[in-house]
C-alpha positions in Angstrom: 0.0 0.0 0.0 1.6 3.3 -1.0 -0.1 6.4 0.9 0.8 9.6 0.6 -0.1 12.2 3.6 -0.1 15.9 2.6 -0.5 19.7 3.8 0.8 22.0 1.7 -0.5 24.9 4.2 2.5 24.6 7.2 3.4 27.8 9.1 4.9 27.4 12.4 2.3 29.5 13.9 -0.1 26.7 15.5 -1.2 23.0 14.9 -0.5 22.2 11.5 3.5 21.6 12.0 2.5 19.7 15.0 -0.1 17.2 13.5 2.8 16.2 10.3 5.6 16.5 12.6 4.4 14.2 15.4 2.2 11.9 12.6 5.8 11.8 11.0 7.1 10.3 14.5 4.2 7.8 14.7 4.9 6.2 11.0 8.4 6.0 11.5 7.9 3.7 14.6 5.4 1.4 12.7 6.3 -2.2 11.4 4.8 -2.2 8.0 5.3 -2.9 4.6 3.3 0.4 3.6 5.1 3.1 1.4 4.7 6.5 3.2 4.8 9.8 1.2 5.0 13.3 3.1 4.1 15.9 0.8 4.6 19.4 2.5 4.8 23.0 1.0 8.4 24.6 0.5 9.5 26.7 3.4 12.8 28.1 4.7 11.0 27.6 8.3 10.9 23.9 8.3 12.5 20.8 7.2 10.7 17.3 7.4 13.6 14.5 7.7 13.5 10.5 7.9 16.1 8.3 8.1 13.6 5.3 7.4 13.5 3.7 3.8 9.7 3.5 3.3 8.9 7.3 3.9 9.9 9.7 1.3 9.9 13.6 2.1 8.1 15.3 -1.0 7.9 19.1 -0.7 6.8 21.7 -3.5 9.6 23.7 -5.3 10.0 27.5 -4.5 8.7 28.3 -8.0 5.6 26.0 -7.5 5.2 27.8 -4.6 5.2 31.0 -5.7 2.4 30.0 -8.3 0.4 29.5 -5.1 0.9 32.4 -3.3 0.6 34.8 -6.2 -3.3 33.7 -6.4 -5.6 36.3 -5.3 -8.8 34.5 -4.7 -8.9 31.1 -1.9 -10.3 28.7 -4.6 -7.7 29.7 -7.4 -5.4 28.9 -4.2 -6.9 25.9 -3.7 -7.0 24.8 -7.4 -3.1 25.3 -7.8 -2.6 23.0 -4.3 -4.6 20.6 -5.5 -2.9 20.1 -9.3 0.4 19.2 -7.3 -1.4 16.8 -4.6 -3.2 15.0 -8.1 0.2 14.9 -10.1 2.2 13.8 -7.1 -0.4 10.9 -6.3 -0.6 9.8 -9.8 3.0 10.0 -10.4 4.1 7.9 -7.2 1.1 5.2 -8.0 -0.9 6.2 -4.9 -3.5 4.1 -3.2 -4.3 6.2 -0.9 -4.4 9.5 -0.3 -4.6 11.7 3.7 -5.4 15.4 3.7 -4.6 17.0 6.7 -6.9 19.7 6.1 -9.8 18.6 3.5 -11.5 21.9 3.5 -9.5 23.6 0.7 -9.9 21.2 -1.2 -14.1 20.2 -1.3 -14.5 21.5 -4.4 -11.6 20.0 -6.7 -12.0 16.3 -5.1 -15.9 16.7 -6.7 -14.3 17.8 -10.2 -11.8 14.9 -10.1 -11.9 11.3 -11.1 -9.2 9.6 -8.7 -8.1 6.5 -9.0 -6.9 6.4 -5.2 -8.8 7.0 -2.4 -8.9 9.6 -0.1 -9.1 10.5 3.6 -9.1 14.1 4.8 -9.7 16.1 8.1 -13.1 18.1 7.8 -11.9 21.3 10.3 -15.0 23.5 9.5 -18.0 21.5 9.6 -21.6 23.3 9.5 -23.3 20.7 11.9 -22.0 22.7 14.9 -22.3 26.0 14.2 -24.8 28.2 16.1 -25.8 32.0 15.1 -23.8 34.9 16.6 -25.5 37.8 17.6 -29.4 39.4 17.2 -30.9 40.8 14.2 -32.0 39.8 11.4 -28.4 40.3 8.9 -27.0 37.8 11.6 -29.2 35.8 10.5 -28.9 35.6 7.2 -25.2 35.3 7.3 -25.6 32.3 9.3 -28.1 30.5 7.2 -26.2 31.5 4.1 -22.8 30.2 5.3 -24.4 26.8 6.6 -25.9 26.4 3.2 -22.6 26.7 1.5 -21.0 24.9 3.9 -23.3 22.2 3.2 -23.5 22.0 -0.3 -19.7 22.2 -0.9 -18.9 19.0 1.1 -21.8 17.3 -0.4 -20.5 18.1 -3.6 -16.9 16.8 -2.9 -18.9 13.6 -1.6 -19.6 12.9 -5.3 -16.4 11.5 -5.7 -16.8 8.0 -4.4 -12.9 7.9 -3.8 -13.4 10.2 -1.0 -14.0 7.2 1.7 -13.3 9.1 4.9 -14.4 12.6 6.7 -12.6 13.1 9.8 -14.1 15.5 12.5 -11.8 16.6 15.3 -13.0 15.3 18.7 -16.6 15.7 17.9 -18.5 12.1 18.5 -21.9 12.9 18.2 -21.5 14.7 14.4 -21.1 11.7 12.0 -24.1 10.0 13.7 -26.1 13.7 12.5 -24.9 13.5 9.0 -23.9 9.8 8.0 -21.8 7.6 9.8 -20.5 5.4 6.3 -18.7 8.2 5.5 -17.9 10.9 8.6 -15.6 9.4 11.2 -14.8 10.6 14.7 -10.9 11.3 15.3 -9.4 12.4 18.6 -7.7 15.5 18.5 -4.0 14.4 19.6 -2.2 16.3 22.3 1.8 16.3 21.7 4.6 16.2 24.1 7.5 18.5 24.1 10.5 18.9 25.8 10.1 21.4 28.9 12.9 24.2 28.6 15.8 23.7 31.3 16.0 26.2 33.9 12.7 28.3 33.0 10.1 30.0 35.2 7.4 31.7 34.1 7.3 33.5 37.0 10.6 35.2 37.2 10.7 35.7 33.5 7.6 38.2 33.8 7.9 38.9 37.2 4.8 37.1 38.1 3.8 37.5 42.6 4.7 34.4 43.7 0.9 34.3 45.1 -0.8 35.2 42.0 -3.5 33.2 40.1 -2.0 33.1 36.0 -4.7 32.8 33.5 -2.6 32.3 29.8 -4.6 33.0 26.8 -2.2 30.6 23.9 -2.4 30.9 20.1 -3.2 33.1 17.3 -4.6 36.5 18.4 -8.3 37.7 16.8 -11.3 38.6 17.7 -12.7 35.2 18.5 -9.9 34.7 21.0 -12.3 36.8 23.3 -10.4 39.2 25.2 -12.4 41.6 24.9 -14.5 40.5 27.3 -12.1 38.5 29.3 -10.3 42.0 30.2 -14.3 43.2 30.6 -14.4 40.7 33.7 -10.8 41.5 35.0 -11.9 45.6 35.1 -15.0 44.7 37.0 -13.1 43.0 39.9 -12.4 44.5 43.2 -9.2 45.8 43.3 -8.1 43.2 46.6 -9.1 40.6 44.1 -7.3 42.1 40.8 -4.1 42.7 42.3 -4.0 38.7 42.7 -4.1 37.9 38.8 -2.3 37.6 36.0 -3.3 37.9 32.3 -0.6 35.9 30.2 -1.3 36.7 26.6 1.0 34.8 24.1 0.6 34.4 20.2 0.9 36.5 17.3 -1.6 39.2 17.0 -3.7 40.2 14.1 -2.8 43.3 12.5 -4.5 46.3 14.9 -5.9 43.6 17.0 -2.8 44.2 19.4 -3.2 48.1 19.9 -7.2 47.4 20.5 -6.2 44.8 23.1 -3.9 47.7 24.9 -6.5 50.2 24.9 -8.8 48.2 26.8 -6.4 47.5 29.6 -6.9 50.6 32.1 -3.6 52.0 33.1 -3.6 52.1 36.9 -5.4 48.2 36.6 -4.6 46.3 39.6 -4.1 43.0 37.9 -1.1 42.3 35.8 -1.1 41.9 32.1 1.7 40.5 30.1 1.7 40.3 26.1 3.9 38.7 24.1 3.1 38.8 20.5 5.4 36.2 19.0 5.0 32.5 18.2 7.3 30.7 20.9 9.0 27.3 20.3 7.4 24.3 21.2 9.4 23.4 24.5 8.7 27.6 25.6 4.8 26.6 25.2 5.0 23.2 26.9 7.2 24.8 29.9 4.3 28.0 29.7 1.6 25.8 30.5 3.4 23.7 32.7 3.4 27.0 34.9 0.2 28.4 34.8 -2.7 27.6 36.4 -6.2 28.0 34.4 -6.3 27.8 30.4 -8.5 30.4 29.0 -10.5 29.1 25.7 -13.8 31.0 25.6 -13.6 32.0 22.0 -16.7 33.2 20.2 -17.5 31.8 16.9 -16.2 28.8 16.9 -17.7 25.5 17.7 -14.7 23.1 17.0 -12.4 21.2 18.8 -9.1 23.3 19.8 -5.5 21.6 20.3 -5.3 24.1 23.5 -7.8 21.9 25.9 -5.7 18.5 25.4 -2.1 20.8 26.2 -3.7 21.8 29.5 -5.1 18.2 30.3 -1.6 17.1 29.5 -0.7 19.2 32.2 -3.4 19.1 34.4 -4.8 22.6 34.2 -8.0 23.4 34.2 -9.6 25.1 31.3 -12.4 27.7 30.9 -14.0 27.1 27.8 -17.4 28.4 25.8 -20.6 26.5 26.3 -21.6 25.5 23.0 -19.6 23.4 20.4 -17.2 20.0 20.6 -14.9 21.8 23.7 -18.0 22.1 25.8 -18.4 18.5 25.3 -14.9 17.8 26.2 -14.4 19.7 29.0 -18.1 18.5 30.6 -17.3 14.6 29.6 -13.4 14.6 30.4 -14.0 17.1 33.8 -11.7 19.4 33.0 -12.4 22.5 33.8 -15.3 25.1 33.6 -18.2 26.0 30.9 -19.5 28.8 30.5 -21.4 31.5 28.3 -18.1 33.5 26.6 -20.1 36.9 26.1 -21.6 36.8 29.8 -18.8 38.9 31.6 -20.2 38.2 34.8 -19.7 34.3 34.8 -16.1 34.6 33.4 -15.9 37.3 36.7 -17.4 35.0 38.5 -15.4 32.0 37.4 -11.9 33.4 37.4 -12.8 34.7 41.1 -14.2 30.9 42.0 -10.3 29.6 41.2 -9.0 32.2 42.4 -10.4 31.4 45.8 -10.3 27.8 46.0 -7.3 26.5 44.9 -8.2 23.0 45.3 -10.3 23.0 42.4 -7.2 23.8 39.9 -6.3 20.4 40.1 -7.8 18.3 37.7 -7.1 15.3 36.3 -6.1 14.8 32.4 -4.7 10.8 32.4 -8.5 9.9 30.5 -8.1 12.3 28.0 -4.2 11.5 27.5 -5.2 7.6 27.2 -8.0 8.4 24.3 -6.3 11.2 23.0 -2.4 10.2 22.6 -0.4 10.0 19.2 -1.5 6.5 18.8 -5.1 7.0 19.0 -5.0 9.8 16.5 -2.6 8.0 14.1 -4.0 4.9 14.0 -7.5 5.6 13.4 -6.4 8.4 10.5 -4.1 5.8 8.4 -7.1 3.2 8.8 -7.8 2.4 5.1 -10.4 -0.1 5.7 
């Protein structure tokens, strides 16, 4: 069996590195007579490297590249991607083919008559999605986007080739739309090296006696801190001067200075901002050190990489109620639910840890057990 696995989308600024670097890790300890190709997009931020004789490391040239990036509009984008991932899975003889993101790609797997078939994980699925805000152009946009969420994975669906939709952590959804061809997989947690010699703490100056909420990843608007810094102006200042707001990730252009301007100047609680990507063994060490893991985005129903680092680490998490991490959270215990625009309960909650230390310590080893490298590996390089 020859299968080649592909995302030709890899920045080192959140999960995607992770999911082929780790995957990568997990084939090359298999015993197997499977052929493995790793088709990744050319970077100068990144190298994929195997010393085993069945994988082979395929990346797109710079000039290939280029093609891609010059395309203005996402489906042109997406057309261009999806010419190499055909070529290179006809020219290699594929059987069968794993796309670590399938949503680029809906529309050109319904245009194509494959002669391997394919597998691909589904990260924006309609089933899930609930209408933000009142009024009636909220409305509209929502029913809009479902119905073209809809009919563009029903439409890649009419290749017969495409065996296998894979929804992140979300076991109730391929029982809702058709459980021949939508699959459950775990979202993975990875492991990482902690950094020698490195305290959060003393790197920001942190009280030793203070409660450290960390906000991780890419910084926009449905990251929620707007209102998260809502709830931390409303506390009393006895309270306040016992917290501190770790912000880390890159920040959306403007997003940063709004961010600032919300942040009183003589607030009692401490703030710190970092708007960088760190390494891998900084975030591992990060969350290692802190003690509740804020996730109470808006718009967004998915499953999020975030709530398996803190069970890793046994840290609670405060997550929205609605969508796969509300699920999660409620069936794994870890951590708290609740409405992400009611400032009031994310006051509330944030003062409840605050108070009772006891209840920051949760326990993760379920999660880790269902949730490992294996269990996400295996069951996406399933052919059968």
């Amino acid at each position: 069996m020859r299968i080649l696995i592909t995302d030709l989308n890899i920045k080192l600024d959140g999960h995607k590195f992770g999911y082929v670097i780790n995957l990568l890790k997990y084939i090359e300890g298999l015993s197997t007579e499977n052929e493995y190709f790793i088709l990744v997009n050319f970077s100068t931020e990144f190298k994929l490297e195997t010393i085993k004789t069945n994988i082979k490391i395929l990346t797109t040239t710079e000039e290939q590249q280029l093609v891609i990036t010059s395309q203005k509009h996402y489906f042109q984008k997406s057309a261009e991607e999806w010419k190499i991932i055909h070529h290179e899975c006809v020219n290699n003889k594929i059987n069968h083919l794993v796309l670590m993101e399938l949503d680029p790609y809906q529309v050109e797997i319904g245009k194509t008559k494959t002669t391997y078939s394919i597998a691909g994980i589904w990260f924006r699925p309609y089933a899930r999605m609930q209408k933000e805000g009142p009024g009636l152009r909220n409305q509209i946009i929502f029913w809009r986007t479902i119905l073209q969420k809809k009919l563009t994975i029903k439409w890649a669906l009419v290749n017969k080739n495409l065996k296998k939709v894979f929804i992140l952590n979300d076991e109730a959804m391929p029982n809702w739309l058709d459980s021949r061809r939508y699959f459950y997989l775990p979202d993975p947690y990875f492991e990482y090296k902690l950094l020698e010699n490195f305290n959060l703490r003393d790197r920001y100056k942190i009280p030793k006696e203070n409660l450290i909420l960390l906000q991780f990843g890419n910084m926009d608007e449905r990251k929620n801190n707007e209102n998260i810094i809502a709830a931390l102006n409303s506390l009393d200042d006895i309270k306040a001067q016992k917290i501190t707001l770790v912000i880390i990730g890159k920040f959306k252009g403007g997003y940063l200075e709004k961010i600032k301007s919300l942040i009183p100047q003589n607030s009692k609680y401490q703030t710190i901002i970092k708007d960088e990507f760190v390494s891998d063994e900084e975030m591992e060490s990060t969350f290692e050190q802190s003690d509740i893991i804020l996730r109470m985005n808006i718009n967004f129903f998915g499953s999020s990489g975030i709530v398996g680092q803190a069970a890793n680490h046994n840290k609670p998490c405060i997550v929205s109620n609605n969508g796969v991490m509300a699920e999660q959270v409620e069936k794994y215990k870890l951590g708290s639910i609740i409405d992400p625009y009611d400032i009031s309960a994310i006051k509330d909650t944030i003062i409840f840890y605050l108070e009772n230390p006891k209840e920051r310590e949760i326990d993760g080893t379920f999660y880790k057990q269902t949730h490992d490298l294996e269990a996400f590996g295996s069951i996406l390089l399933r052919i059968q």
